[in-house]
Backbone as a printed PyTorch tensor [residue, N CA C, xyz], in Angstrom:
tensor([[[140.5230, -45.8640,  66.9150],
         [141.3880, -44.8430,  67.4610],
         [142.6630, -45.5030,  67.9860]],

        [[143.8830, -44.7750,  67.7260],
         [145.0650, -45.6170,  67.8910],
         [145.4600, -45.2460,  69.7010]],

        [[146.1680, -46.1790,  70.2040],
         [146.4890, -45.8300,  71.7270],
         [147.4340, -45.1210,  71.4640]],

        [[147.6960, -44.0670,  71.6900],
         [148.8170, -43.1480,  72.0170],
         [150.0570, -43.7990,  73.2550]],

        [[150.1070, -43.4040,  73.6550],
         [150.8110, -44.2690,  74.8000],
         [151.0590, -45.8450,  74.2850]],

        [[150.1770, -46.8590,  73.6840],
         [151.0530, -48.1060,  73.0900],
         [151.6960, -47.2030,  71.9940]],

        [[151.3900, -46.7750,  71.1430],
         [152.1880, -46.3720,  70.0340],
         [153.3870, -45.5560,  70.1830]],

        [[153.8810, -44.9070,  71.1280],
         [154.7450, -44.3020,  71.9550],
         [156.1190, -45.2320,  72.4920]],

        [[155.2000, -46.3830,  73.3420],
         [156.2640, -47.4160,  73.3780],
         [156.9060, -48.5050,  72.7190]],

        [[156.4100, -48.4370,  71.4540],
         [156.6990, -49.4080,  70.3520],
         [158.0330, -47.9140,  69.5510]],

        [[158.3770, -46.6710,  69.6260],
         [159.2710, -45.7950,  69.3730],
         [161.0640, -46.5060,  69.3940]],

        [[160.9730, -46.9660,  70.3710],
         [162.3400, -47.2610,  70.5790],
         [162.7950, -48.2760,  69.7240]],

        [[161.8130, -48.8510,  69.1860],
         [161.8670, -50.4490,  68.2010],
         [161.2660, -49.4290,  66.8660]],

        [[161.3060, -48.7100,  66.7520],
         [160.8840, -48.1550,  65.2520],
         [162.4460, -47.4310,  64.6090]],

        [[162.7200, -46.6730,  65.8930],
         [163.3230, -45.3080,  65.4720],
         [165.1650, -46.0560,  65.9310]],

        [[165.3300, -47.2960,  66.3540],
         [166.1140, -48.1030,  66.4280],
         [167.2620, -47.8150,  65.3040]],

        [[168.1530, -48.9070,  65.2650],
         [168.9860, -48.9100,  64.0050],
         [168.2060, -50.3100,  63.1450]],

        [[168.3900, -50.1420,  61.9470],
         [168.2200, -51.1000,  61.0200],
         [168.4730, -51.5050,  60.2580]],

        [[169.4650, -52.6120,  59.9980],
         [170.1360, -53.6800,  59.0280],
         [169.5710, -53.1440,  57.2580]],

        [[170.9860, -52.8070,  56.7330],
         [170.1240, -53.0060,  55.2110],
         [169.5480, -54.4180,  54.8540]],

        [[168.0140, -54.2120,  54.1260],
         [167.4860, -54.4870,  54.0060],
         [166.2960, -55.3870,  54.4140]],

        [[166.0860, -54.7880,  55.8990],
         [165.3130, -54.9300,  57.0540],
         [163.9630, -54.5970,  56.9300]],

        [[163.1840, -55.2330,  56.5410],
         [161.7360, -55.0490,  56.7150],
         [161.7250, -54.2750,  58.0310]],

        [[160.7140, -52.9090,  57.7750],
         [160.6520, -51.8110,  58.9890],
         [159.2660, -51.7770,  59.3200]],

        [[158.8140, -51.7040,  60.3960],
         [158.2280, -52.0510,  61.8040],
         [156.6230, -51.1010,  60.7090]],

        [[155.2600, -51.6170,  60.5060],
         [154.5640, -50.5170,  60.2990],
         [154.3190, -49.1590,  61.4040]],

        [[153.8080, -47.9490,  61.1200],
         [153.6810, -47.1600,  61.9200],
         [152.9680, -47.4350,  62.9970]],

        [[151.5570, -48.1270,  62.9390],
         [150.7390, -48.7350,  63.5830],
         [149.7420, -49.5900,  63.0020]],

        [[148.9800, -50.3850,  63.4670],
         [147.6800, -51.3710,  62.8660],
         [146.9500, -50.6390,  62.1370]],

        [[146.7050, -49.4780,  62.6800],
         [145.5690, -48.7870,  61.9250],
         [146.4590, -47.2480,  60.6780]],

        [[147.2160, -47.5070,  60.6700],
         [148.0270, -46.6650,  59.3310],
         [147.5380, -46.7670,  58.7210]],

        [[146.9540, -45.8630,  58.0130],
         [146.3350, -45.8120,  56.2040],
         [147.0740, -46.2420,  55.3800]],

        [[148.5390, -45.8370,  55.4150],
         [149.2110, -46.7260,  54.1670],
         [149.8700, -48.0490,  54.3760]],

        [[150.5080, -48.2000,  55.8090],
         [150.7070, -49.3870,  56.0170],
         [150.2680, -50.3000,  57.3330]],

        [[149.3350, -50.0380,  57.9930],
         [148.6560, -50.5110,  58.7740],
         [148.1290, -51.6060,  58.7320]],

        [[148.6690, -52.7410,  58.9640],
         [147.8730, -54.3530,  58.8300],
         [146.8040, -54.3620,  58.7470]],

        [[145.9620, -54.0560,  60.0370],
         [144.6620, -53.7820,  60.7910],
         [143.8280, -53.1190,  59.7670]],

        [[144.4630, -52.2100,  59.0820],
         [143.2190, -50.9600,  58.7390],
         [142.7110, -51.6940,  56.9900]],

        [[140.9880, -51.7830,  57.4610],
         [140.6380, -52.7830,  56.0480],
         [140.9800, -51.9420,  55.0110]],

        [[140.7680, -50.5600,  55.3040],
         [140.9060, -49.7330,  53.7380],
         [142.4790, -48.9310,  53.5030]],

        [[143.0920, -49.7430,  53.9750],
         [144.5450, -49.1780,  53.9710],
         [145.1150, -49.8870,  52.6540]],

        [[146.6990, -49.4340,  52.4570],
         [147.2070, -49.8370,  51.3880],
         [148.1010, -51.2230,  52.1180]],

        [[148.0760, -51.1170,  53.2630],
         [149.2110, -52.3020,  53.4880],
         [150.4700, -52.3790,  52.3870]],

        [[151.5500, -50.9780,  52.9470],
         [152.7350, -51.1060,  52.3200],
         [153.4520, -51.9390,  52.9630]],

        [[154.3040, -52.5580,  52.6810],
         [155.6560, -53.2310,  53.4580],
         [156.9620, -52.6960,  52.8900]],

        [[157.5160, -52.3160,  53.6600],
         [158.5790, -51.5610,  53.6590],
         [160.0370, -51.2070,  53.6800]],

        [[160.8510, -51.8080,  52.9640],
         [162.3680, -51.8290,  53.6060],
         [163.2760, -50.9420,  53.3470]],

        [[164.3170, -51.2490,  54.3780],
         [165.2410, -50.1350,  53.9560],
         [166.2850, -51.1600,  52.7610]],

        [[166.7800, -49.7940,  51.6340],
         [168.1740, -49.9920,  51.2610],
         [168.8740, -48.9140,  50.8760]],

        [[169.8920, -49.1640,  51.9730],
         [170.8760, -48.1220,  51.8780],
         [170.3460, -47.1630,  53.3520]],

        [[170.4670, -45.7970,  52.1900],
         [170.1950, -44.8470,  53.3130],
         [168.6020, -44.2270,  52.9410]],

        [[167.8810, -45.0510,  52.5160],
         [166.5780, -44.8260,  51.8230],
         [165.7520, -46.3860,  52.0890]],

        [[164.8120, -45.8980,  51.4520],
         [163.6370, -47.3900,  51.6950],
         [162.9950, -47.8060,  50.4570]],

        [[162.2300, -48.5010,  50.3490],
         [161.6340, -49.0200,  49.4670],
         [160.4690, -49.8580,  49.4780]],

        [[159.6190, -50.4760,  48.2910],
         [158.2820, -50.9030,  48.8430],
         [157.7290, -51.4580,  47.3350]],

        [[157.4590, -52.1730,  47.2910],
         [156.3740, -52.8270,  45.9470],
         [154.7920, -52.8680,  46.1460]],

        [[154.2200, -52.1980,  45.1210],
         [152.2900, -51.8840,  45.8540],
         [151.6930, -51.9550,  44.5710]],

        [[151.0210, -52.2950,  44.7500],
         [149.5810, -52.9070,  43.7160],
         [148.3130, -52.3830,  43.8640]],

        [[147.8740, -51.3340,  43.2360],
         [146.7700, -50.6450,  43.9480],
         [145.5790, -51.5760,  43.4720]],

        [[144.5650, -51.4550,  44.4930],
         [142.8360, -52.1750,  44.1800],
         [142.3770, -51.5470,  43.8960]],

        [[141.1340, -51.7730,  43.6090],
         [139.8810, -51.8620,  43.2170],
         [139.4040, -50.4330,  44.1110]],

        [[140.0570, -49.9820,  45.3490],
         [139.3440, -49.3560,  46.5430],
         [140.2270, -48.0520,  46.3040]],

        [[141.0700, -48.1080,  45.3900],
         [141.8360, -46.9900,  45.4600],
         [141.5440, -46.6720,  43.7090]],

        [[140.9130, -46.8290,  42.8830],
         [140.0460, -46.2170,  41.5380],
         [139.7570, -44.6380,  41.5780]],

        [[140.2460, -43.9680,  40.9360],
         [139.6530, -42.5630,  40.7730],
         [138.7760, -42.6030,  39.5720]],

        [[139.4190, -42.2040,  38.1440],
         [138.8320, -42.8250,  37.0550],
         [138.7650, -44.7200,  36.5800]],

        [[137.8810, -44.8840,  35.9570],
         [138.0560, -46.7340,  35.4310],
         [139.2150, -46.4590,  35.3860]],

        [[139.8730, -47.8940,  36.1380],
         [140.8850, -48.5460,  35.7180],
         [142.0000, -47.6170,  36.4190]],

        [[141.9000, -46.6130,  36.5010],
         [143.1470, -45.4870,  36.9460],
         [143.3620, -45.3880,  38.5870]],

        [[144.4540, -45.2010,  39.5300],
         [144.0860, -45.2610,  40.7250],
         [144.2940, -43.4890,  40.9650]],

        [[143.1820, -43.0860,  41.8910],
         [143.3480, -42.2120,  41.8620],
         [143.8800, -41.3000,  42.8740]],

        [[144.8410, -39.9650,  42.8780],
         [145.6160, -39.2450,  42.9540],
         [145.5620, -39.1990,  43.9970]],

        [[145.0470, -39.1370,  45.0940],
         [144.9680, -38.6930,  46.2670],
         [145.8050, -40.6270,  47.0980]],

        [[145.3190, -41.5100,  45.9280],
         [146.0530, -42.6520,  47.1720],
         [147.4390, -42.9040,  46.6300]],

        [[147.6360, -42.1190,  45.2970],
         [149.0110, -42.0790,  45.2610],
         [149.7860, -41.4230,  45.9880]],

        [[149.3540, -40.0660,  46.1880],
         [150.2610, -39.0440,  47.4390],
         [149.9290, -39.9250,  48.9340]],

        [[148.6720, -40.2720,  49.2400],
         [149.0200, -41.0760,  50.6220],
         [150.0620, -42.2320,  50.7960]],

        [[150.4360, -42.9770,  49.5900],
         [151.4840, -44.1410,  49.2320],
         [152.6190, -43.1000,  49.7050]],

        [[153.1680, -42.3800,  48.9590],
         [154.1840, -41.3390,  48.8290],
         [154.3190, -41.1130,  50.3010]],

        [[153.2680, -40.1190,  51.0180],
         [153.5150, -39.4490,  52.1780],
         [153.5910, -40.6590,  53.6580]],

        [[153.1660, -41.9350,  53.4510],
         [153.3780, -43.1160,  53.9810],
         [154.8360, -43.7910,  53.7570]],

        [[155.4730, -43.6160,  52.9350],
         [156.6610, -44.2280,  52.3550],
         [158.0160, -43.3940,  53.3810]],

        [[157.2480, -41.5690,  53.2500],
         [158.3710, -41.1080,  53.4720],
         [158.5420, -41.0390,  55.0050]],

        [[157.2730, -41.5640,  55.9080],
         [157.2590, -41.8680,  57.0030],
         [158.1940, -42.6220,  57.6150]],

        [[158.6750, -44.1750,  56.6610],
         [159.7310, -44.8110,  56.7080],
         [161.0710, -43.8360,  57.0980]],

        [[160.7890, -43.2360,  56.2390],
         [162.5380, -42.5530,  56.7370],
         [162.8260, -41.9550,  57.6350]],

        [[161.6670, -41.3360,  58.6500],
         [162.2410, -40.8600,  60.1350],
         [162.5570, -41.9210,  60.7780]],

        [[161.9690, -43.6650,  60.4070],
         [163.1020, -44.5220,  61.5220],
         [164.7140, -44.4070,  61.1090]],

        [[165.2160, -44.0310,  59.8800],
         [166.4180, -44.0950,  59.1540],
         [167.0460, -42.5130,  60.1840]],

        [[166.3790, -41.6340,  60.2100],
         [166.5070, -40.4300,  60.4630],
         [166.9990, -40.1980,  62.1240]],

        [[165.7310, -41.0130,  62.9470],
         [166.1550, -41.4020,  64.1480],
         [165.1130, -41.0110,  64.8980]],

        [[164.2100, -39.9320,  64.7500],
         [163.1200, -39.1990,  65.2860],
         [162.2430, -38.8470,  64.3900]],

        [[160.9720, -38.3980,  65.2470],
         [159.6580, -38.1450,  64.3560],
         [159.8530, -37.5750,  64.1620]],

        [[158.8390, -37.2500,  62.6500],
         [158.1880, -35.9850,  61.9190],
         [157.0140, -35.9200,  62.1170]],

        [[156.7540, -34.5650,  61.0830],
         [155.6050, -34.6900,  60.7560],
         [155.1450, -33.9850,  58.8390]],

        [[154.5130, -34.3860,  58.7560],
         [154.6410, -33.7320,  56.9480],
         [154.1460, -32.1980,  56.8240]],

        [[155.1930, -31.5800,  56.4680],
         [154.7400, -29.6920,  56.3440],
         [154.2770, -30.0530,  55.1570]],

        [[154.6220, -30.3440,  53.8870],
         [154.2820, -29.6810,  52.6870],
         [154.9810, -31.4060,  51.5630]],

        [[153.7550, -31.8090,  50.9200],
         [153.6780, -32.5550,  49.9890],
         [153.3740, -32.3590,  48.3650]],

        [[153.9800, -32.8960,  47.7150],
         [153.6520, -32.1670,  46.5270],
         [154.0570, -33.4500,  45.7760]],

        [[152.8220, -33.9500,  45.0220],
         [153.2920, -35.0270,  43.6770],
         [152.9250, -34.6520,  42.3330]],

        [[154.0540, -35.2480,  41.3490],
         [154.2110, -34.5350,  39.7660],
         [153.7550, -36.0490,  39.1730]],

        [[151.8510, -36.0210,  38.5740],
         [151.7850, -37.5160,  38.4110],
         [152.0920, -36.8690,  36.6130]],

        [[153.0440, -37.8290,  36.3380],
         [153.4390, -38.4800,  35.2700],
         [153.3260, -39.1510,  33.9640]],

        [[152.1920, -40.3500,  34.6760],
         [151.1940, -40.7230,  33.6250],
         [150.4830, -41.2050,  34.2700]],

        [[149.3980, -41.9050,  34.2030],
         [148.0790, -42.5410,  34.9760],
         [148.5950, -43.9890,  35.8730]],

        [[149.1830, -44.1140,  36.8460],
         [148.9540, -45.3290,  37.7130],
         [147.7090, -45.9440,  37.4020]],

        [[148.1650, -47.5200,  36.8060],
         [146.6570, -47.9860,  37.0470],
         [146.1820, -49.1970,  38.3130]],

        [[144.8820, -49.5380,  38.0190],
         [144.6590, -50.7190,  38.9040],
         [145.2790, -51.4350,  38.8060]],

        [[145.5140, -52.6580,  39.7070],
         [146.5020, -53.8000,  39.1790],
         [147.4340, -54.1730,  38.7450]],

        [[148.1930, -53.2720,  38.5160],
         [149.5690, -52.9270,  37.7140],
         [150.5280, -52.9730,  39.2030]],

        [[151.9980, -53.8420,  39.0060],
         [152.8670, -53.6260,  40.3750],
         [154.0000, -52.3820,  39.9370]],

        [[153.8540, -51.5620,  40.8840],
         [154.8210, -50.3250,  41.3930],
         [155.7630, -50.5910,  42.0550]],

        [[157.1200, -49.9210,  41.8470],
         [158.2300, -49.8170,  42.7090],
         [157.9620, -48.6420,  43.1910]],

        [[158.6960, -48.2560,  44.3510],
         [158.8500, -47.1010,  45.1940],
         [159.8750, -47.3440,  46.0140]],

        [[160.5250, -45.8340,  45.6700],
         [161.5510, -45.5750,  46.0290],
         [161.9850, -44.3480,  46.5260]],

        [[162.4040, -44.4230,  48.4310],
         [162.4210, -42.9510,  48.7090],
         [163.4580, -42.3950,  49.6000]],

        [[164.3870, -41.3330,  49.8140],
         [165.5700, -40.7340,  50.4330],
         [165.2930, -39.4630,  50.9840]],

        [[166.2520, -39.1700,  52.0460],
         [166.7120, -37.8090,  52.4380],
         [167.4180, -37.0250,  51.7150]],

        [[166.9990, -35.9320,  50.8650],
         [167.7740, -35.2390,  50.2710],
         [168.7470, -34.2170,  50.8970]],

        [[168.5350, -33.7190,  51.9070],
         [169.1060, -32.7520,  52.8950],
         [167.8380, -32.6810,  54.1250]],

        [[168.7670, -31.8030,  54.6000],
         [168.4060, -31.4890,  56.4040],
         [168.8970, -29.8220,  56.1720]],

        [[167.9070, -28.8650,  56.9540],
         [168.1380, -27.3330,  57.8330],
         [167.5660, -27.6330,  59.0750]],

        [[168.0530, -27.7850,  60.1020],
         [167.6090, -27.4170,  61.6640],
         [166.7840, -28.6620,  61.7510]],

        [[165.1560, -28.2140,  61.9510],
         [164.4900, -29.5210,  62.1700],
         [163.6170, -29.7420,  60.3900]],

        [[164.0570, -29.1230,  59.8600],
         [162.9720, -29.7060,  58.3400],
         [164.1770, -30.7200,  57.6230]],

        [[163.4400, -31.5400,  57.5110],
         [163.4710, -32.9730,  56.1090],
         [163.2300, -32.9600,  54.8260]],

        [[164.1530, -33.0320,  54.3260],
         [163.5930, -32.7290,  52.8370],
         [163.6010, -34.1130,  51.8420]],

        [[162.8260, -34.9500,  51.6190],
         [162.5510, -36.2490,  51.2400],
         [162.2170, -36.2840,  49.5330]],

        [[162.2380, -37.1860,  48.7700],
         [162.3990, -37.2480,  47.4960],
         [161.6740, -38.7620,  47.2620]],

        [[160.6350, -39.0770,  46.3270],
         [160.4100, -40.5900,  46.0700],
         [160.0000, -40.7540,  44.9730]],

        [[159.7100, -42.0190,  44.3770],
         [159.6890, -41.9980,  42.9320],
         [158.6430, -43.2100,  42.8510]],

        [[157.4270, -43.4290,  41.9570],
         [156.8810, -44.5560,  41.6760],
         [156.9070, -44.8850,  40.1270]],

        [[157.5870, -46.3240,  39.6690],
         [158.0840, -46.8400,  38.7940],
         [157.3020, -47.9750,  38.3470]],

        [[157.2360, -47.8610,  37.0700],
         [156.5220, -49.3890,  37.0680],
         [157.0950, -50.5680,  36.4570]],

        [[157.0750, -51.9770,  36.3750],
         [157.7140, -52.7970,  36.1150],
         [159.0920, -52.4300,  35.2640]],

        [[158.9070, -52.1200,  33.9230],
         [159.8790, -51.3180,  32.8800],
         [160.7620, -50.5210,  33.8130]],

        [[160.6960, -49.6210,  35.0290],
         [161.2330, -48.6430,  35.1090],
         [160.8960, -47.3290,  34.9360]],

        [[159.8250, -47.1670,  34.0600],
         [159.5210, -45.7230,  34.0230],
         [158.7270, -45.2900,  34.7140]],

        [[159.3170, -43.6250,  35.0800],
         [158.3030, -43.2690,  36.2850],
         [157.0910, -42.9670,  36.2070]],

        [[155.6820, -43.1450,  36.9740],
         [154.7300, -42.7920,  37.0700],
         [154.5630, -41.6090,  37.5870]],

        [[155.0070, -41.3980,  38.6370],
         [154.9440, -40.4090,  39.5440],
         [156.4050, -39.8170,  40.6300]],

        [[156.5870, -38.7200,  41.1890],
         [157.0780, -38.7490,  41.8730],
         [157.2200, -37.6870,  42.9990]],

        [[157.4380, -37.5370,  44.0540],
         [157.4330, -36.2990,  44.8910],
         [158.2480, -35.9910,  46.0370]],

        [[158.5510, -34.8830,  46.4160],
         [158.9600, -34.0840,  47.2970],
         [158.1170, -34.0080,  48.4610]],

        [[158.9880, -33.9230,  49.8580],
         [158.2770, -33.5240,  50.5100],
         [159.0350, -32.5270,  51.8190]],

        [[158.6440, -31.5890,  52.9000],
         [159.5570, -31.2220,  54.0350],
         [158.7060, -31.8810,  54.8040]],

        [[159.7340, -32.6090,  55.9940],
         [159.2470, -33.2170,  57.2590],
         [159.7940, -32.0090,  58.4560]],

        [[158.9010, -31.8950,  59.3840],
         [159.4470, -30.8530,  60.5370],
         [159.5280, -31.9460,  61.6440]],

        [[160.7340, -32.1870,  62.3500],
         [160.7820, -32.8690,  63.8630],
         [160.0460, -32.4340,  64.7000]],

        [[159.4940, -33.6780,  65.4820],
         [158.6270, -32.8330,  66.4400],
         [158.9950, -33.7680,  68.1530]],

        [[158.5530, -33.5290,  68.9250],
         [159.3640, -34.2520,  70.5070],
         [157.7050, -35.0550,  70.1200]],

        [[158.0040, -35.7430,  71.3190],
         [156.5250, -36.5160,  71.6060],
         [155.5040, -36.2970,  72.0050]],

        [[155.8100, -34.9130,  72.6120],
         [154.9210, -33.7420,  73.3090],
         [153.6340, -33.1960,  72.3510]],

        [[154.2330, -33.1580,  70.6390],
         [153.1990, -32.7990,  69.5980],
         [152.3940, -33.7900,  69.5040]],

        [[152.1200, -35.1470,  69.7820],
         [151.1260, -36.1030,  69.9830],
         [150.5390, -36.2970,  70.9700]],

        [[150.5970, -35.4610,  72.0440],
         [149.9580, -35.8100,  73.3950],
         [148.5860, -33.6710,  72.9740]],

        [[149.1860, -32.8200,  72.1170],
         [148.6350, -31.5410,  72.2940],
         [147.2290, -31.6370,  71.7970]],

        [[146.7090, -30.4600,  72.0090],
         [145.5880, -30.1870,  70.9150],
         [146.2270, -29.8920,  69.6610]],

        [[145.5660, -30.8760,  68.6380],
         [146.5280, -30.8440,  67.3560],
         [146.1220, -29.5710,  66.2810]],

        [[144.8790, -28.9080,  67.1350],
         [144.3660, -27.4460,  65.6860],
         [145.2310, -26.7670,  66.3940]],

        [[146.8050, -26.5000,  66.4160],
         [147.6630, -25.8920,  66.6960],
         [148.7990, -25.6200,  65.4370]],

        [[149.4640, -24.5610,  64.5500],
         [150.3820, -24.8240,  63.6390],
         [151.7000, -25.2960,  63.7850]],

        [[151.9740, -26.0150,  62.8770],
         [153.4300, -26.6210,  63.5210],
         [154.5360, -25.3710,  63.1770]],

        [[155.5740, -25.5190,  64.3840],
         [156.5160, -24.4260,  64.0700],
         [157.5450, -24.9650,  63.8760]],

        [[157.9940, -24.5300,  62.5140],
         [159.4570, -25.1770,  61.8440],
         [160.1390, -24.4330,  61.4260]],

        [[160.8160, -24.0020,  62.5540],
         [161.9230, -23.2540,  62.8640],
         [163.1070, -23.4080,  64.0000]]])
């Protein structure tokens, strides 16, 4: 279970400014996609370039849907982990309303991925994010959309079976 309150004060060093091409801070140890700590995580590493981020990932053995294929669900967690990166670019948290990935052709095991992801626009507090997974050649595997809704710090301290309001 992650400390709320440490993870709170590590904010000001996340949501900071950051040098192109600055390796960016993971969310926490125990992050599913980029969490040092967490054994069954993807351990992304992450940088920014430009006004977007980026990341090179190699899926295992632990992320298999069909032989050989990694399957779909740890590609959208790659994706929805990636676009996490961009609320430090952004300046404040999110949180993910609505994810959606268009897989392409089969990601496989062992094979290295590029990823690549931006802010497409802003209304009020929703994010509208864009990323792409590429493989060596360039061609895409996958790619997706997503809206992020801002939230104060107050939405991590609530009872979370509450709906988020993004408006």
């Amino acid at each position: 279970m992650v400390d709320i309150q440490a993870l709170l004060a590590t904010w000001e060093q996340k949501f900071g400014p950051h040098p192109d091409g600055a390796l960016l801070p993971a969310h926490h140890g125990q992050c599913l996609g980029c969490g040092p700590d967490n054994p069954h995580g993807h351990h992304l590493r992450v940088s920014r370039r430009g006004e977007g981020v980026v990341a090179q990932h190699v899926f295992d053995d632990r992320h298999e849907g069909a032989p050989g294929i990694v399957h779909g669900g740890a590609v959208a967690t790659v994706f929805d982990d990636l676009f996490g990166f961009l609320l430090y670019l952004a300046g404040e948290p999110a949180v993910t309303r609505q994810l959606s990935v268009e897989y392409l052709s089969p990601a496989l095991i062992g094979t290295p991925y590029s990823l690549e992801a931006a802010v497409t626009g802003r209304e009020g507090r929703r994010l509208f994010v864009t990323a792409t997974l590429a493989g060596a050649n360039g061609a895409q595997v996958a790619t997706s959309t997503a809206t992020f809704v801002t939230v104060g710090v107050d939405h991590f301290h609530r009872d979370m079976t509450g709906r988020i309001d993004d408006e």
